[in-house]
C-alpha positions in Angstrom: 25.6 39.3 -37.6 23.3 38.8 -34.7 25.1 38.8 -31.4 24.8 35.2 -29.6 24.3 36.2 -26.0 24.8 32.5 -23.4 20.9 31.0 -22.9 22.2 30.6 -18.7 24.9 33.1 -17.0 25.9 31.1 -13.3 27.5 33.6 -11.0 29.8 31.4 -9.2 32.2 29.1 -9.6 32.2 27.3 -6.8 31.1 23.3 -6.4 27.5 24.3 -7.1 28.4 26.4 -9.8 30.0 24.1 -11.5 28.1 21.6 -10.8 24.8 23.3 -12.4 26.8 24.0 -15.5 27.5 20.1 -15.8 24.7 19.1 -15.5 23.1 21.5 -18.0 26.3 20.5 -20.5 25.0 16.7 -19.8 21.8 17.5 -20.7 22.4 19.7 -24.4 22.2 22.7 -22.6 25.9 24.3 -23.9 25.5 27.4 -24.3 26.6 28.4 -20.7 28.5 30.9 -19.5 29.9 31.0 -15.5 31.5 34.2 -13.9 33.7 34.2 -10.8 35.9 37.1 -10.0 38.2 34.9 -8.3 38.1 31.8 -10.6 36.8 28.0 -10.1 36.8 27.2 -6.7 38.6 29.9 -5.3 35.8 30.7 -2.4 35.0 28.1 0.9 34.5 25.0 -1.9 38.3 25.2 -1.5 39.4 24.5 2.0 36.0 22.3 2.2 37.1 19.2 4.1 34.7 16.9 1.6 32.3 14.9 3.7 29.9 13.1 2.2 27.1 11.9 4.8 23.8 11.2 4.5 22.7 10.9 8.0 19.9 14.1 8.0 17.1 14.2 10.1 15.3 15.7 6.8 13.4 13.8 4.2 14.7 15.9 1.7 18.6 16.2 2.6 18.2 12.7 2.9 17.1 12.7 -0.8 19.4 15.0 -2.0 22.3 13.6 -0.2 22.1 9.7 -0.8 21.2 10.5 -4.7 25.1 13.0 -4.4 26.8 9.8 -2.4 25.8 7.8 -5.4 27.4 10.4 -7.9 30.9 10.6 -5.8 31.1 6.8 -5.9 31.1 6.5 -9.7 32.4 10.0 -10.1 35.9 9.1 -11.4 33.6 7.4 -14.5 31.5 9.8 -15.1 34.1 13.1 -15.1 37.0 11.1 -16.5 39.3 13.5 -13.9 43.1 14.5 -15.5 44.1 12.1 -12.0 42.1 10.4 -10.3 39.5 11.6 -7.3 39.7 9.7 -4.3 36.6 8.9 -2.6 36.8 6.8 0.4 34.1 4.8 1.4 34.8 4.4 5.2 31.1 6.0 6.8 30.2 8.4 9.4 30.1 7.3 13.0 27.8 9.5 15.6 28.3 8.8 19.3 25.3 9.3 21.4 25.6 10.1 25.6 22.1 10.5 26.5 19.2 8.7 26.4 17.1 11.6 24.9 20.0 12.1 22.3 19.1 8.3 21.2 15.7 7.9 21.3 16.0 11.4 19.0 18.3 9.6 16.4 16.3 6.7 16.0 13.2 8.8 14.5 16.5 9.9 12.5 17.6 6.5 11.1 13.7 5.1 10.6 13.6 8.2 7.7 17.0 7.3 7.1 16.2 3.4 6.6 12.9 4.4 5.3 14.8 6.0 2.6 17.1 3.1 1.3 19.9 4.9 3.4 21.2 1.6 5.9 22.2 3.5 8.8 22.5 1.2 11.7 22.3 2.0 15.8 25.2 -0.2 17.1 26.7 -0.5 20.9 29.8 1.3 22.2 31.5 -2.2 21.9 30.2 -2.1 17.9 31.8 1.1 17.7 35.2 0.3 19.4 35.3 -2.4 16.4 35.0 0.2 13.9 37.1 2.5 15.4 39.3 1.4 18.6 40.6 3.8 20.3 37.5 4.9 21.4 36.2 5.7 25.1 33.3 3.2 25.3 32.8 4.8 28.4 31.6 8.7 27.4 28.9 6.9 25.3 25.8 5.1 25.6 24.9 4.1 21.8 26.5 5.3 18.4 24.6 5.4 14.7 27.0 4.0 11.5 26.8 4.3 8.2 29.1 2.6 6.3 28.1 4.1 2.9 29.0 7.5 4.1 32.7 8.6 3.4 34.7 11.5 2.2 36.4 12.7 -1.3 39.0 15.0 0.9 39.8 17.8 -2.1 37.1 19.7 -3.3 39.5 21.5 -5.0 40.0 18.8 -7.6 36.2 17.8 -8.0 35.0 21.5 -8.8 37.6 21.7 -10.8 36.7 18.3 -12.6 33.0 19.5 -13.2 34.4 22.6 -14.5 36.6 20.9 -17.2 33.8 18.2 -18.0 31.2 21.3 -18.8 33.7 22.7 -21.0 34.6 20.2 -22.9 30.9 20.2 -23.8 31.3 24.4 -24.5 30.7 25.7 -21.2 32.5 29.0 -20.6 34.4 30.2 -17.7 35.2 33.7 -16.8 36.9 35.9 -14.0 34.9 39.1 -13.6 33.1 40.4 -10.9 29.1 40.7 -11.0 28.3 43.8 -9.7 24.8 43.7 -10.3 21.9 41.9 -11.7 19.8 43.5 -14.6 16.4 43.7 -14.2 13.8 45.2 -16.4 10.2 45.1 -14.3 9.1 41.4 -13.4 12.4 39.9 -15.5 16.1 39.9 -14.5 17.9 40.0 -18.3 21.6 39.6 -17.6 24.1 40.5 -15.3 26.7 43.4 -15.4 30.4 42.9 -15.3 33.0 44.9 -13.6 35.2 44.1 -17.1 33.2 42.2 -19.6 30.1 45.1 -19.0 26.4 44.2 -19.7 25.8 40.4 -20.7 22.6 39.8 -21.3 20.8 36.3 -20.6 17.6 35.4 -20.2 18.2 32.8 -17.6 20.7 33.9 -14.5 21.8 31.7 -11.5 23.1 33.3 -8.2 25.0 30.5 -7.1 27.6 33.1 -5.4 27.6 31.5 -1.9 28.4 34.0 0.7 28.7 37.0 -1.8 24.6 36.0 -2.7 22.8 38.2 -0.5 24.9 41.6 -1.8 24.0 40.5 -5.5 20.4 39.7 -5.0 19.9 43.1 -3.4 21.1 44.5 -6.5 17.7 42.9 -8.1 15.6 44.2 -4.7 15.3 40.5 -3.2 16.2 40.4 0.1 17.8 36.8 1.0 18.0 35.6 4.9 21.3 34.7 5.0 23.5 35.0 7.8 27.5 34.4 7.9 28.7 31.4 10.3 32.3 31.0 11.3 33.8 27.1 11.5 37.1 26.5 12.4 39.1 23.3 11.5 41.7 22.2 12.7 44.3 20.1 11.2 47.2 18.0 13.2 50.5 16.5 11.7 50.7 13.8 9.6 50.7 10.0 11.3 51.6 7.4 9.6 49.1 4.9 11.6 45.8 4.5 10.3 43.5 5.4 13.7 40.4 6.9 12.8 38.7 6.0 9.2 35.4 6.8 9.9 34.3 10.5 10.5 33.2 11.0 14.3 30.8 13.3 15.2 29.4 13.7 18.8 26.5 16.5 18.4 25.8 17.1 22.0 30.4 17.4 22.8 30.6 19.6 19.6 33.0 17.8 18.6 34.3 16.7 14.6 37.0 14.8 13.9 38.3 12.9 10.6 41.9 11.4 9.9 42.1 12.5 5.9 44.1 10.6 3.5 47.5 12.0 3.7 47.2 11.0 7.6 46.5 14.2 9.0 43.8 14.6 11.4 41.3 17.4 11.5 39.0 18.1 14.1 36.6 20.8 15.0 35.0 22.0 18.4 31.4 23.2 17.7 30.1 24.1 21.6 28.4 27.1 21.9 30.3 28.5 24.7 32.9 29.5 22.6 32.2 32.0 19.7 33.9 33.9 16.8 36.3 35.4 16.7 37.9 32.4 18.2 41.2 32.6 20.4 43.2 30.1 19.2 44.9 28.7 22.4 41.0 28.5 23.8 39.4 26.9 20.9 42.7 24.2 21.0 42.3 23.3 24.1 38.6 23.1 24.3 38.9 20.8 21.2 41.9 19.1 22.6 39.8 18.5 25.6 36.7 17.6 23.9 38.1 14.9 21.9 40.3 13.2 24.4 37.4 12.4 26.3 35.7 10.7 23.6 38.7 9.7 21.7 42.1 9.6 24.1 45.1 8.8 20.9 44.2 12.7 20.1 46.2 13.0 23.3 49.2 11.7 20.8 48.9 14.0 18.1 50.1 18.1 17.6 48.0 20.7 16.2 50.1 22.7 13.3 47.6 24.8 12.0 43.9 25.9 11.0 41.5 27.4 8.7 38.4 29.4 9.5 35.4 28.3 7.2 32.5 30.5 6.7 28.9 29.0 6.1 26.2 31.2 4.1 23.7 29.7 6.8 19.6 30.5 6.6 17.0 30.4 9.8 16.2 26.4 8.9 20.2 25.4 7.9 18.4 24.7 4.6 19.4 25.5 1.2 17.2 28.1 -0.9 16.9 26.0 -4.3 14.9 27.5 -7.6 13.0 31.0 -9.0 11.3 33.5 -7.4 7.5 34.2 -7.5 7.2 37.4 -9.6 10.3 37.4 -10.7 11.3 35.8 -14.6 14.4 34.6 -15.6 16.0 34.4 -12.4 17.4 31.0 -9.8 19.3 30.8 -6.8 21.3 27.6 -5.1 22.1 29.6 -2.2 22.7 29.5 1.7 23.9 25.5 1.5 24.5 26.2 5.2 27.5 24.3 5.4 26.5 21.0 3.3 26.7 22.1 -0.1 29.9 20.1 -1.4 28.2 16.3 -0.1 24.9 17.8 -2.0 26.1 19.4 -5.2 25.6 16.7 -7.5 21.7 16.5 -6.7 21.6 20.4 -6.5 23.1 20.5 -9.5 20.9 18.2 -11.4 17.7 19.3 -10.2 18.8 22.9 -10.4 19.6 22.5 -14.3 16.4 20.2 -14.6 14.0 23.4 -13.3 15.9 26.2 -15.6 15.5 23.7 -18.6 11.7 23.1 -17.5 11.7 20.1 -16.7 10.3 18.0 -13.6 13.2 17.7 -11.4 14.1 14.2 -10.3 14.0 15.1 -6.3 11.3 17.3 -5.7 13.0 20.7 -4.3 9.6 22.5 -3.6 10.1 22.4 -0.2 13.3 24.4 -0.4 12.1 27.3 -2.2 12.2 30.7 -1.8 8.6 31.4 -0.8 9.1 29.2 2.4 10.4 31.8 4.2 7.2 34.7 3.7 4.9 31.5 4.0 6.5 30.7 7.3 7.0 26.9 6.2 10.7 26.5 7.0 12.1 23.1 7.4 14.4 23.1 10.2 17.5 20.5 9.9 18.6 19.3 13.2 22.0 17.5 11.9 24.1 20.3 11.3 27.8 20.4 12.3 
């Protein structure tokens, strides 16, 4: 009997992971087979805090992230989830304290609008509407998006991907990948710390921050560098005070009251750098978001997590094959915005391994981009 060896081996099983294998399952394309030496969602997708924006300053994370809002909002439909994932439609709020910071946004929101995204520039009084307890005074203008929102465990959705593929025969496995296999211009398969040699002739690196050591193994050198983001998460309040999540770019400052009623909040400034002190980077944030929102002044910080981004030069993913190289893809370096994205990374990812003309074109975000010097910088990271 000839041995059956899986038509795509994913290494990773993380939300793009998983995501990729769905949508190949959705599209006849079964015989899939994902390795994760930890198991499903057992990296960063985990403690991901699940924003879904898609306020970019990109045409193409614009693209990709309106077409992923519009997945999450029917997502509970389309995955039929064991319980169901909560997705809360209650938008992204950006406060703005220059007048450079504003006039900046608006070429923002015209791509934005142009787009079919309906961001809207609003007044500090606007704002205090959405969310009161605002200081209308630390601001000069605010953008809002009320179709933006959150789905605040990641935890649950890779996991509902995962169990979606396999019901349609994907398989899952815990190993560790501890090379590619290549043969000349062709990577073949991947070997396993346990299962040994599997051969493939299609192979996704969608291993997040562990991506650059396993594309070495191939010779590819991927610019990827590690970034540090600490969240921080306060106790539990039984008062609805902060729906929206607010996001001042030029205070560095994050904040987001999840579900459960906890608040998390994140200081971003440069002046303070990893490895963080906690007591500084408290009080900083503490600080921070008093001034532009003063009921943090009522809340207690119990605890955090450190989040790592796999982060390129441009904060852009690197989406697709290599020149020169068969039988090999990456969804790598999501710099921080790969949960709110997987669904269109997913699709167009399975859409190029199957041949086909993706439905967003990724072009732009392809490997080559980075020896032709054609990066494309995103200015709305956080």
């Amino acid at each position: 009997m000839t041995q059956q060896y899986p038509e795509v081996v994913i290494v990773g099983a993380g939300i793009i992971g998983c995501s990729i294998a769905y949508f190949l399952a959705e599209q006849g394309c079964t015989n899939v087979l994902v390795i994760d030496e930890g198991g499903i969602s057992s990296g960063v997708t985990g403690i991901c805090p699940g924003g879904i924006r898609q306020q970019w300053g990109t045409e193409i994370n614009c693209m990709m992230a309106k077409a992923s809002a519009e997945f999450y909002y029917s997502i509970n439909e389309r995955l039929n989830p064991e319980y169901e994932i909560t997705f809360r439609k209650v938008g992204y709020l950006y406060t703005f304290h220059s007048e450079e910071a504003v006039a900046g946004y608006r070429r923002n929101m015209a791509l934005q609008n142009s787009l079919g995204i309906p961001t809207k520039m609003i007044t500090p009084t606007d704002a205090m509407e959405i969310v009161p307890g605002l200081n209308s005074n630390s601001f000069l203008a605010a953008s809002f998006c009320d179709t933006d929102g959150f789905a605040d465990d990641a935890y649950h959705v890779t996991n509902s991907l995962a169990i979606a593929a396999k019901q349609k025969g994907v398989q899952f496995i815990s190993d560790k990948v501890q090379r590619l296999v290549r043969e000349g211009d062709r990577v073949i398969g991947v070997e396993c710390k346990t299962k040994g040699m599997i051969q493939s002739g299609n192979v996704v690196n969608a291993a997040g921050l562990g991506s650059v050591k396993l594309a070495e193994t191939a010779g590819i050198e991927i610019p990827i560098k590690e970034e540090v983001r600490r969240i921080l998460y306060t106790n539990r309040l039984e008062e609805r005070v902060l729906e929206p999540l607010l996001v001042s770019f030029e205070k560095g400052f994050a904040a987001k009251q999840l579900t459960d009623g906890t608040i998390y909040c994140s200081y971003l400034g440069k002046d303070l750098q990893p490895p963080y002190n906690k007591f500084d980077f408290q009080l900083r944030a503490a600080e921070v978001g008093m001034e532009l929102f003063p009921p943090l002044e009522k809340v207690e910080f119990r605890t955090h997590i450190d989040g790592r981004y796999d982060s390129t030069p441009d904060h852009q993913a690197i989406l697709g094959d290599i020149d020169g190289i068969e039988g090999y893809y990456q969804a790598i370096g999501m710099s921080g915005h790969g949960f709110m994205m997987a669904p269109a990374i997913g699709r167009t990812l399975a859409q190029t391994i199957l041949r086909e003309s993706p439905f967003i074109d990724i072009s732009s975000l392809h490997y080559r981009r980075f020896a032709a010097n054609q990066l494309v910088y995103e200015p709305s990271v956080v």
